[in-house]
N, C-alpha and C positions, 0 to 999 in steps of 0.2 A: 459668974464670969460670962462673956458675951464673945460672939463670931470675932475670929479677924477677918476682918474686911479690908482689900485693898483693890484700888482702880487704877487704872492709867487710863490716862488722859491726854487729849491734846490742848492749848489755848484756844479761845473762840468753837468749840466741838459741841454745837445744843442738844447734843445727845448726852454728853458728857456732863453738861448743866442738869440735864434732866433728869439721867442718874441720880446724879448727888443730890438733888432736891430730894427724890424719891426716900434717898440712904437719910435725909436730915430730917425729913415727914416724919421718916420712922425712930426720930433718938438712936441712932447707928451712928458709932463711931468708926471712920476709915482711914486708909493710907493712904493717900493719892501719889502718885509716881507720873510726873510731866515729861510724857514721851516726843510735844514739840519739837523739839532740835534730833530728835534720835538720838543716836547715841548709846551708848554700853544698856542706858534701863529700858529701850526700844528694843535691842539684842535679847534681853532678859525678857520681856511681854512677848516676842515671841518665841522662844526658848518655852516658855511655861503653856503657853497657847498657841502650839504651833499651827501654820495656817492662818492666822488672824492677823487682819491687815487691815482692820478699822478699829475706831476707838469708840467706847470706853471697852476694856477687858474688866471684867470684876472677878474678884475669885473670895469666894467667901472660906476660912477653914481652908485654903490651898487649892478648894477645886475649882476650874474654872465655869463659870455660870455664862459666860456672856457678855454680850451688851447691855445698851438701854432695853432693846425691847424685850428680851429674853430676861430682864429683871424687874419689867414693867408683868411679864406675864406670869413669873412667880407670885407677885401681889397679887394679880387678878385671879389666879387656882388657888390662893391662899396659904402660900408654902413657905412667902418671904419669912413672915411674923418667927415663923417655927426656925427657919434657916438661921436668922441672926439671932437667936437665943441658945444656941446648941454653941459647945465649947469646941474648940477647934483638938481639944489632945488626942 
């Protein structure tokens, strides 16, 4: 079994592109959750990461990780690979 991974996102957000390229490099399956319009799943992204007012949120296993570059830099110290192999129970 493998991470749960889920993002929010907004439409047109190259960060949010970039993420997901990063999570597809890696064979990562995720949820994506389109906070565009706001709305109750925008209420919920920041309910789970409170404070957080740009997109993408990532939470792997529930916790929250970040953005793009904060998930850009788990790859770069080497942690992502480990992170999305580990079970969320």
């Amino acid at each position: 079994m493998t991470a749960t991974i889920e993002i929010y996102t907004k439409f047109g957000c190259p960060f949010c592109v970039r993420a997901k390229h990063l999570l597809d490099t890696k064979g990562a399956a995720y949820q994506e959750y389109d906070v565009t319009m706001g709305g109750a799943t925008r209420e919920e992204m920041l309910a789970r990461a409170p404070g957080a007012r740009t997109v993408p949120q990532i939470f792997i296993n529930n916790v929250a990780i970040g953005g793009s570059d904060e998930l850009r830099a788990l790859e770069s110290e080497g942690k992502l690979s480990s992170m999305l192999s580990e079970t969320g129970d």
